[in-house]
NUTORDO-786009 format. One record per residue (C-alpha): x, y, z; residue in three letters. Coordinates in steps of 0.02 Angstrom, whole numbers, plus 50000, padded with zeros to 5 digits. Example, Ala and Ser with C-alpha at 12.3 -4.5 7.8 and 13.67 -1.06 7.14 Angstrom:
NUTORDO-786009
506154977550390ALA
506844994750357SER
END
This chain:
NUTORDO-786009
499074821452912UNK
497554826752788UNK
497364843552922UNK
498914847352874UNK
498924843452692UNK
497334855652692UNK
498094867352758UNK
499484867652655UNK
498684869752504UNK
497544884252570UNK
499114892152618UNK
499954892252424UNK
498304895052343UNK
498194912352459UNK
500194915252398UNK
499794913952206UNK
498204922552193UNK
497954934452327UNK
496224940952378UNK
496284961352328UNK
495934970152484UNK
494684986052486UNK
493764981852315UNK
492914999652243UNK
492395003952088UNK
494155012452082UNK
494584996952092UNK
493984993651873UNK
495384995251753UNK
494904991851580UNK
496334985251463UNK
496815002851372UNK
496084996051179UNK
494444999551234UNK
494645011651396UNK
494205027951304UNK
492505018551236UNK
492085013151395UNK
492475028051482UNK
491355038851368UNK
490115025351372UNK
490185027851561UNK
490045048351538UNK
488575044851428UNK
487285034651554UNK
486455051051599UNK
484985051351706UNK
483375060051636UNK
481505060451651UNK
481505061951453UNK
482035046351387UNK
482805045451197UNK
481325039251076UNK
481615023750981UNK
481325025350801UNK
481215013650689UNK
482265012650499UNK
481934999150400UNK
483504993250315UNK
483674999250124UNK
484665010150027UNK
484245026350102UNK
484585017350296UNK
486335029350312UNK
485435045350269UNK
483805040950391UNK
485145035050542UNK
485865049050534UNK
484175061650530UNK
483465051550673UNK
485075053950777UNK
485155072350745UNK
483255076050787UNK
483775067050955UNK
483135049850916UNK
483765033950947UNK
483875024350755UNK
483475006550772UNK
483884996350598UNK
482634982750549UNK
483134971150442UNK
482384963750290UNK
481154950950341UNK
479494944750274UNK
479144933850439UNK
477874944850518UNK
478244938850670UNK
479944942650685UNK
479694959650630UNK
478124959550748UNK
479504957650895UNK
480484971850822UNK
479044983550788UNK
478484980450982UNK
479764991551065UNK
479555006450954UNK
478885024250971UNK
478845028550785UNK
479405022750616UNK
480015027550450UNK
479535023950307UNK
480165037150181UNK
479975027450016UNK
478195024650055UNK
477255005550030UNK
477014997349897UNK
476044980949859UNK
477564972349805UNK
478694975449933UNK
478364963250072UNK
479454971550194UNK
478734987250184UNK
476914981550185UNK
477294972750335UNK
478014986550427UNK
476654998150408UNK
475374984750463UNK
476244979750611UNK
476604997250671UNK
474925004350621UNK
473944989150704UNK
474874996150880UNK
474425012650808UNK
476495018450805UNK
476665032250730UNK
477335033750557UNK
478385043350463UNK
477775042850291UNK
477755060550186UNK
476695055250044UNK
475645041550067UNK
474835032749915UNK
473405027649869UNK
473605008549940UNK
473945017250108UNK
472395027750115UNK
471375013950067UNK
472435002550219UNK
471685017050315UNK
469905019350260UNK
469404999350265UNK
470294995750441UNK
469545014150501UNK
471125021150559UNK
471425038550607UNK
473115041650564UNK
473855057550482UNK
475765054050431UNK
477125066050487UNK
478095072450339UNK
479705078150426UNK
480725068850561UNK
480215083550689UNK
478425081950678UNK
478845061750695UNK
479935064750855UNK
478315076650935UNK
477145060050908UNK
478255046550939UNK
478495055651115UNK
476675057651140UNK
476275039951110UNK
477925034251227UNK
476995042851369UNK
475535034451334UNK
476345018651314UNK
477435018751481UNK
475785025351558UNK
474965009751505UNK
476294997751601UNK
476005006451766UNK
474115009351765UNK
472974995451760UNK
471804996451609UNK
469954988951592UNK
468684989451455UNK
466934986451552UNK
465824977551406UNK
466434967851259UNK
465154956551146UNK
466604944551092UNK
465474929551159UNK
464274935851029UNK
465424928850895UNK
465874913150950UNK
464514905250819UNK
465754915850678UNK
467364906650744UNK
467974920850853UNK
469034917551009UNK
470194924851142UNK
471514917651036UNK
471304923550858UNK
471504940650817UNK
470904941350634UNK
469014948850619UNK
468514950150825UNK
468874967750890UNK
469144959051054UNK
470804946551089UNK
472364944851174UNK
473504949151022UNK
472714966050993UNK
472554969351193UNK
474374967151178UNK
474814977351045UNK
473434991651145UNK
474264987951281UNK
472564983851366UNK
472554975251516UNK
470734966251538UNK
469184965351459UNK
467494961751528UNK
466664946851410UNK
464854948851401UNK
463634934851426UNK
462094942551307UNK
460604935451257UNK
459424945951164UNK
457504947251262UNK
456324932051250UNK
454614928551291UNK
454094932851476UNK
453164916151489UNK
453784900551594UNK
454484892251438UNK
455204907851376UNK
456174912551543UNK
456804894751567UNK
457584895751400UNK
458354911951439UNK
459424903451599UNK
459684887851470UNK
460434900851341UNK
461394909151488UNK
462214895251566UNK
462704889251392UNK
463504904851356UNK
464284904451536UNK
465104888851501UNK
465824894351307UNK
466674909951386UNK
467574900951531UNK
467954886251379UNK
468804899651277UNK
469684908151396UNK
470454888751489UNK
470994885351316UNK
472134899151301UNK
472664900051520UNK
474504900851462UNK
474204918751419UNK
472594923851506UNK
471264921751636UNK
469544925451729UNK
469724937651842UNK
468204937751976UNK
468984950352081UNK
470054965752052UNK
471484958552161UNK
471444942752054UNK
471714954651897UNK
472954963551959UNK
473884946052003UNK
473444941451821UNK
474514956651754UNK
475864951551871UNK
476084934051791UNK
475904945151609UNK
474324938051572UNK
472694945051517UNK
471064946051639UNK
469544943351562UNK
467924947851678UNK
466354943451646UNK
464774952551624UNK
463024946851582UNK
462004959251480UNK
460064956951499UNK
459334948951662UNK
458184938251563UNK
459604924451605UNK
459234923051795UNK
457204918751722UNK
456144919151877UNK
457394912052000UNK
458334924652107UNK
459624907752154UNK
460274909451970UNK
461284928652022UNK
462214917952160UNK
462354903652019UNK
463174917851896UNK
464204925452042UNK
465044909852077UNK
465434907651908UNK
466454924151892UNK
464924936551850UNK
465364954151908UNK
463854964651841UNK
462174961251774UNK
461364971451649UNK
459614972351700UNK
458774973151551UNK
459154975951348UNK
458104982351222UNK
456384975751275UNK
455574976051444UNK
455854958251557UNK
455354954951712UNK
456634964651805UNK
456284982751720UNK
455854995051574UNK
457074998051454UNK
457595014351379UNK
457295007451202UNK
455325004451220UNK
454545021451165UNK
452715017651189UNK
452195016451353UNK
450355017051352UNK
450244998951383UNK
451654997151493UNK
451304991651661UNK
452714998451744UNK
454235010551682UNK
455485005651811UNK
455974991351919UNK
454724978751928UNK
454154970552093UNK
455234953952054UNK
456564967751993UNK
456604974652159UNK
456934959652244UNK
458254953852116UNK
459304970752155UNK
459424965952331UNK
459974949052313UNK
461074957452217UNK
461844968252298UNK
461874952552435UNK
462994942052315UNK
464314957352274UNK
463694960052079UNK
463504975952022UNK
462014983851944UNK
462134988951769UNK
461055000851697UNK
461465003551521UNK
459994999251418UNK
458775002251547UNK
457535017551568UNK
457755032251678UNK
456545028651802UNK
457295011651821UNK
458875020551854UNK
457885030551992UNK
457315016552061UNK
459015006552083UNK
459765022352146UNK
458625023252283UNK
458595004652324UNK
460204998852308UNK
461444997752443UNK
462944999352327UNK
463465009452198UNK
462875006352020UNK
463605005951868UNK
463455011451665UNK
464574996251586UNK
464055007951412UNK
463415020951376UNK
463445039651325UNK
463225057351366UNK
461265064751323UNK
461995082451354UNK
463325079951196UNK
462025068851077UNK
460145064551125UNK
459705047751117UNK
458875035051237UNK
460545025051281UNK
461495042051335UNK
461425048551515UNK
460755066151581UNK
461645078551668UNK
460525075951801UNK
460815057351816UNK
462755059251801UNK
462815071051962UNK
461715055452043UNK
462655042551983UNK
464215054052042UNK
463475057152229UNK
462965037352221UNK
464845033252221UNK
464435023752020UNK
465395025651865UNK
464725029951690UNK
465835017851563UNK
466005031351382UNK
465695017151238UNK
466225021451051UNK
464575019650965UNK
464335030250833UNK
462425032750803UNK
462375035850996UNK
463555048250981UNK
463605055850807UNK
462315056450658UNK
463675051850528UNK
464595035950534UNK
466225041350435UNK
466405058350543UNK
466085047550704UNK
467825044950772UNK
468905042550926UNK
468665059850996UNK
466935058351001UNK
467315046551133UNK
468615057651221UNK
467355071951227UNK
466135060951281UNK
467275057951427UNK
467985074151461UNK
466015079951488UNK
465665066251611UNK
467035070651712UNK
466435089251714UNK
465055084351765UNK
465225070851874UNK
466965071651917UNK
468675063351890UNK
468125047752005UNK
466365041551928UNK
466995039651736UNK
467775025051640UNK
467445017251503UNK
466595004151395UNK
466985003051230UNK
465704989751165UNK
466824981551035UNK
466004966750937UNK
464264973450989UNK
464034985450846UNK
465424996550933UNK
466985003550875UNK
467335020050763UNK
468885030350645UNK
470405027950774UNK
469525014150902UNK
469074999350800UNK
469904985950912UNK
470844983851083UNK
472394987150994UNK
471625006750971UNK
471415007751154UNK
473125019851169UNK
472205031551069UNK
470785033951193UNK
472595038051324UNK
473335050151196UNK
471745058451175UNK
471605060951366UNK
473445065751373UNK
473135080051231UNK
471635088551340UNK
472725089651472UNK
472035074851587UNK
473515069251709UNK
474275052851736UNK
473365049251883UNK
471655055251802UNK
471775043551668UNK
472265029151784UNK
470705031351863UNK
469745032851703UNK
470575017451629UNK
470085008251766UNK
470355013051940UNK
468665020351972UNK
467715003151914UNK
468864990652030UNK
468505006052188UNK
466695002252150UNK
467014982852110UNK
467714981352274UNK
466554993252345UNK
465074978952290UNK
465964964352368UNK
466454970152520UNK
464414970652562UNK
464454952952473UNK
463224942152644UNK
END
């Protein structure tokens, strides 16, 4: 009896709403009050490699007029309405590839003060045909490098360079090899707080930056047995502040200790954070303390700094008469091997040129410049030769360009990003496309005009993009040539 009672009712549910047979996209009939909208709607979802640049128009009484210009330059206007929560204009700002801001800022209009902060701070650019004075002097104190368009053309030709950098960015995977922001954890600094650091995850976002290297630095002490115990004191203390920092904020970051385990990090849309330690007086006299480090998430050590240690000479000590040795050191030797043993890479920024000889012929892996310059292009001892880059090149290494303006410029307020771009465009001349990357060395005295945080990084991409590098260059620039040579390092890991 229930059988049949089933089937029954499966029998006048199929009689009063039939199944349509041979479903199509024929098949879609929209009710005729909106079928000439939709229909156009449908004639409009072109396909093109261009897409339509979203500009922003902050909402006011000239919002009708600068709609309209937008649309007719080819734009896509984007209305942002009146807000003084900098956060929700922060999420509105995000998705755009310029701005305008026709009636200028002034220090009583909220609104428009945050606008041009937000979109300046992701380095957007702006539409703004006479700045005033409170703008240039935004500019000059935060060191920006911006020059305003003054018509909605020249606004549509920069919006669509920095949308190619942008989209870049989401494909590639970015690194910056050597960041001091462990230097300013006595100053309140953290992963977490973008105010004064160069260096966190808000401004990584808004340069859409995908890791950073923290360095573990310790400036050089005495080479006694006191004074080297107190350097690996002073390094594991550090060691243990940097993976502190980084665990409080593991919603939205992590330590990466392999390239595979950034990548994953970017998956989850986190940041990776590596970890570098700058000056080998923090292993002391113990060659155990580079497996130590490695286990806790080290990836390169910086032999030396701006003194001789026990590992090497350093390129900063200009009187050698008394020197006993002007490269590697016997206990330096020994500490390359074991590491290169335990996967970490040797860094030789800071260190002299015959210590750079000396690794090249020793080690069994590549080495690396976390930062430094280009001697050809500005001499000073940090900057690299010609004749090293070609070794470094045939060694299968990478030189990392920093943004250091007395190593790369005699004037501080010319210095600027395309000193650094230059800097980089001669390496890879040099060298080639595969053995240059770069190092900006932000909180550690670095950072210029148009690259004073991670939220400038898109300018060092734009600036590649306008000498004509390729997508696929800069991907390796930006980091593909350090996690070849990363990987290159562990896979010899005993």
């Amino acid at each position: 009896m229930l059988l049949q009672r089933f089937v029954y009712s499966v029998f006048c549910l199929a009689v009063l709403f039939p199944l349509p047979v041979g479903i199509s996209a024929q098949s879609i009939s929209y009710p005729k009050e909106v079928k000439s909208i939709y229909q156009e709607a449908d004639r409009q979802a072109r396909l093109s490699p261009d897409p339509r640049l979203l500009i922003g128009v902050p909402a006011g009484p000239q919002v009708v007029e600068e709609v309209a210009a937008v649309q007719q330059i080819g734009g896509v206007p984007m209305v942002i309405p009146m807000s003084s929560d900098a956060e929700v204009l922060a999420h509105a700002v995000d998705v755009l590839d310029g701005l305008v801001l026709t009636g200028g800022v002034m220090a009583a209009d909220t609104f428009a003060v945050l606008l041009n902060k937000l979109a300046a701070d992701r380095n957007i650019p702006i539409m703004m045909p006479h700045p005033q004075d409170l703008v240039r002097q935004l500019d000059s104190c935060q060191w920006r490098i911006h020059d305003y368009p003054s018509t909605y053309q020249q606004l549509l030709t920069k919006a669509r360079l920095y949308n190619r950098a942008k989209r870049l960015h989401q494909r590639i995977f970015t690194i910056d090899s050597h960041g001091d922001l462990a230097e300013e954890y006595r100053h309140g600094a953290s992963v977490g707080r973008r105010q004064t650091n160069q260096i966190s995850i808000q401004k990584m976002n808004e340069g859409k930056l995908d890791a950073e290297f923290i360095v573990n630095f310790q400036k050089q002490g005495l080479l006694t047995a006191e004074g080297l115990a107190q350097g690996v004191q002073k390094g594991k203390q550090i060691m243990a502040q940097i993976h502190a920092d980084v665990e409080n904020y593991k919603d939205f970051c992590g330590i990466a200790r392999t390239p595979d385990e950034a990548l994953e990090l970017k998956k989850q849309g986190k940041k990776a954070f590596f970890i570098g330690l700058e000056n080998g007086h923090a292993i002391g006299d113990d060659l155990k303390n580079i497996r130590w480090y490695s286990d806790q998430g080290v990836s390169y050590i910086t032999l030396c700094w701006m003194k001789d240690n026990a590992i090497c000479h350093s390129s900063n000590v200009k009187d050698t008469t008394n020197q006993t040795h002007l490269g590697l050191t016997p206990f330096g030797k020994k500490v390359v091997k074991e590491m290169n043993r335990q996967g970490v890479l040797i860094d030789l920024s800071h260190a002299s040129q015959q210590t750079f000889w000396d690794c090249i012929a020793l080690s069994k892996a590549p080495v690396i410049f976390s930062h430094s310059g280009c001697m050809a292009r500005f001499v000073h001892d940090r900057n690299v030769t010609d004749k090293e880059i070609k070794a470094l090149a045939r060694n299968g290494g990478v030189l990392q360009i920093y943004a250091v303006w007395n190593f790369q410029c005699s004037n501080m307020h010319r210095a600027c990003v395309n000193h650094m771009v230059e800097d980089i465009d001669h390496a890879v001349k040099v060298g080639g496309i595969d053995h240059v990357g770069i190092g900006i060395d932000l909180d550690g005295g670095g950072g210029y005009r148009g690259i004073m945080g991670q939220n400038d990084a898109i300018n060092i991409t734009m600036g590649l993009m306008e000498k004509g590098y390729t997508d696929g260059d800069i991907g390796k620039i930006w980091g593909g040539n350090l996690m070849r040579v990363m990987n290159d390092a562990l896979r010899r890991r005993l």
